[in-house]
C-alpha positions as CSV (number, residue, x, y, z in Angstrom):
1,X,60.0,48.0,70.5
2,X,62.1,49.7,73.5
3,X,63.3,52.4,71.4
4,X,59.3,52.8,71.2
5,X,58.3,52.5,74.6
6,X,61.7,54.9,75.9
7,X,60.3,57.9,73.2
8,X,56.9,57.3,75.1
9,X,58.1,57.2,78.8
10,X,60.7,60.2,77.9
11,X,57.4,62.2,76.5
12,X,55.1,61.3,79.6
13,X,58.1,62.4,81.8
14,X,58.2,65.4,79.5
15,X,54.7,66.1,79.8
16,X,54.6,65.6,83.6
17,X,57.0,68.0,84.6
18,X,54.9,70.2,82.2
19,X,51.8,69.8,84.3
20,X,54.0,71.0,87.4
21,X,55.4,73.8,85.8
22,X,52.0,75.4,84.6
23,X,50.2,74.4,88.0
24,X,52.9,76.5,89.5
25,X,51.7,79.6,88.4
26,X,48.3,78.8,89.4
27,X,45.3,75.9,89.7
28,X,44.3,74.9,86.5
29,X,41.9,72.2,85.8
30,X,42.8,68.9,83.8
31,X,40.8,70.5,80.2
32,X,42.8,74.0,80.9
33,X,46.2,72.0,81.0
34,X,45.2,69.5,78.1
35,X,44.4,72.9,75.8
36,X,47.8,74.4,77.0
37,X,49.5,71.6,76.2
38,X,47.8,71.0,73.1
39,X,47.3,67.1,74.5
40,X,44.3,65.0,74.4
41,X,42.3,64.9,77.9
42,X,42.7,61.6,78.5
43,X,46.7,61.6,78.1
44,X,46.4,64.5,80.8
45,X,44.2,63.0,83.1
46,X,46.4,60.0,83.3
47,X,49.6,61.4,84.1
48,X,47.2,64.0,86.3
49,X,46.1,60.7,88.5
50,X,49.7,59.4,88.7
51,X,50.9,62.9,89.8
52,X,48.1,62.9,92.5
53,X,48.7,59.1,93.6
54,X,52.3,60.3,94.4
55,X,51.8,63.8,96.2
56,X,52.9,65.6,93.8
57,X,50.0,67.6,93.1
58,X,46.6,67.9,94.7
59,X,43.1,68.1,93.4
60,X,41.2,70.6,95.3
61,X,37.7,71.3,95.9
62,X,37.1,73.5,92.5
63,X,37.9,71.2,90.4
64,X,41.7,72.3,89.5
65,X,44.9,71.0,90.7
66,X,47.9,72.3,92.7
67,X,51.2,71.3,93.6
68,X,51.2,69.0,96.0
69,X,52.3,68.7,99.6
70,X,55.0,66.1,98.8
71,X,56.2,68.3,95.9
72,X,56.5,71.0,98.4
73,X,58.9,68.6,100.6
74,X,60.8,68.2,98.0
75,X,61.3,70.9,97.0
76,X,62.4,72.1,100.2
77,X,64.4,69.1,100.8
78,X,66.5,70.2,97.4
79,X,66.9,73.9,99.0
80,X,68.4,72.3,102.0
81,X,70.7,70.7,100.1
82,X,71.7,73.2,97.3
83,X,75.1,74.1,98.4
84,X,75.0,78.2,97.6
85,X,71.7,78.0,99.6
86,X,73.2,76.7,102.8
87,X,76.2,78.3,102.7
88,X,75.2,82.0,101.5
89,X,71.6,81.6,104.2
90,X,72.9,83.4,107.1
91,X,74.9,86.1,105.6
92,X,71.3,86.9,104.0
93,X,70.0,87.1,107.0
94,X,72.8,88.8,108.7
95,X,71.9,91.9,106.1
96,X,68.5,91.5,106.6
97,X,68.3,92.1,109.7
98,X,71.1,95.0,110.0
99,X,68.8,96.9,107.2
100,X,65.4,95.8,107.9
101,X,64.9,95.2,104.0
102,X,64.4,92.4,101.8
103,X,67.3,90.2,100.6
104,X,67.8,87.8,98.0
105,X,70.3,85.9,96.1
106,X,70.5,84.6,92.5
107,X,72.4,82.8,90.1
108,X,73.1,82.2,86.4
109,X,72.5,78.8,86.2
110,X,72.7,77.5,82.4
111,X,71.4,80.9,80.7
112,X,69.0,81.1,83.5
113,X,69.3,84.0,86.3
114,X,67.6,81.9,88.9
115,X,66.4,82.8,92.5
116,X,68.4,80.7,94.9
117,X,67.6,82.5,98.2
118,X,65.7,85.5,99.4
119,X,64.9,86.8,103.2
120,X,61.9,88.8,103.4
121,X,61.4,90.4,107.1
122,X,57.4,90.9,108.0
123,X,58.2,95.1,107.6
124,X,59.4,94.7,104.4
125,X,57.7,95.6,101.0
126,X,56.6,92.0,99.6
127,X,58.7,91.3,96.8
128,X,56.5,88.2,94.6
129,X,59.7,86.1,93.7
130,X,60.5,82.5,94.3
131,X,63.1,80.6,95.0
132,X,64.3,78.6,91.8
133,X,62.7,80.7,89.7
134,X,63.9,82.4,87.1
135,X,64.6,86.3,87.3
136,X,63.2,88.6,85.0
137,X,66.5,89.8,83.8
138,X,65.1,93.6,83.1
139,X,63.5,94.0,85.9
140,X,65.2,92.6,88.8
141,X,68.4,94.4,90.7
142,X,70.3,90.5,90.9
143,X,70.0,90.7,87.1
144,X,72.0,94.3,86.9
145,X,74.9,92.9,89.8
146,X,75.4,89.9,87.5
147,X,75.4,91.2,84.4
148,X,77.7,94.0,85.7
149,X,80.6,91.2,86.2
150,X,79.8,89.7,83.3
151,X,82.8,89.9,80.5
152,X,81.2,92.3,78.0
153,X,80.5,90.1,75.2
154,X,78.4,87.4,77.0
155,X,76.3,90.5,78.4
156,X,76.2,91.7,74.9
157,X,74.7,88.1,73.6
158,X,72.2,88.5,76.6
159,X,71.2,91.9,75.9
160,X,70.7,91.2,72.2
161,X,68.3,88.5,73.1
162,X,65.8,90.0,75.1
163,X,62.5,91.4,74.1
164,X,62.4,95.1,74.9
165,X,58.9,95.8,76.8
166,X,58.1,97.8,79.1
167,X,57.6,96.7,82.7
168,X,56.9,100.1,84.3
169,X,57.4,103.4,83.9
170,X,60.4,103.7,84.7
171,X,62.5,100.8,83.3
172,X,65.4,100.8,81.1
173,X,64.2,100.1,77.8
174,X,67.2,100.3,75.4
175,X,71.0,98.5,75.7
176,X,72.7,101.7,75.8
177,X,70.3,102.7,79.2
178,X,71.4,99.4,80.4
179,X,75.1,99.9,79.3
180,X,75.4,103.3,81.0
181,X,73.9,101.5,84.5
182,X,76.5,99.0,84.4
């Protein structure tokens, strides 16, 4: 029936994007993504092939796969064309270069504090962040500014829902540390 076929085109969708997300933390092979998925191999070596066909990700020389080339045009394409991106770019690099440090830019997008832009001069200390990724809300100085200007009872809700582990040595570990920050 259609209702049929639409459950099973929304699922392969479904499972698709799920091959890109988990290839985007590293190369994994087609059995490694089948047993993350919890999906039969051949399911994932389907949508794999139709992925590849289109660019989207690459099968390389040890077997695993990685985004693809045309997944990386898009995805540049979309940063060209994200509004806050274009508009907030060269103030970014305007502070950038007056302080000779790294620079970047997020957003809370949904319930996501996501990366939007970052400008990383060759002097700088790397900072291993991507654009469009989510922050790591205790960790990360964009998660502090926004939750600073955040009326007190959404940053209360977001507070109450995170898992209280330690990063490093030195990280807040408690609401009231974070309270007394803000």
């Amino acid at each position: 029936t259609s209702a049929a076929n639409d459950s099973g085109s929304h699922r392969s969708i479904k499972r698709a994007l799920a091959i890109l997300e988990l290839c985007a933390t590293e190369p994994l092979s087609a059995p490694e993504i089948a047993e993350l998925l919890d999906v039969h191999r051949t399911t994932v070596t389907r949508i794999i092939a139709a992925l590849a066909e289109s660019g989207m990700i690459q099968h390389r020389s040890d077997g695993r796969y990685a985004h693809g080339l045309r997944l990386v045009a898009l995805g540049q394409s979309a940063l060209d064309n994200y509004d806050s991106h274009t508009l907030l770019h060269p103030y970014l690099q305007q502070l950038s270069d007056d302080y000779g440090l790294t620079v970047q830019f997020a957003m809370l997008i949904g319930d996501d504090i996501t990366y939007v832009d970052k400008i990383q001069p060759p002097a700088s200390i790397r900072l291993d962040t991507r654009i469009g990724a989510s922050v790591v809300e205790q960790t990360a100085g964009v998660a502090k500014a926004i939750l600073a200007w955040m009326p007190a009872a959404k940053m209360e809700q977001r507070l109450a829902g995170w898992q209280w582990k330690r990063f490093a040595h030195n990280r807040l570990m408690a609401p009231a540390s974070w309270r007394e920050r803000l």
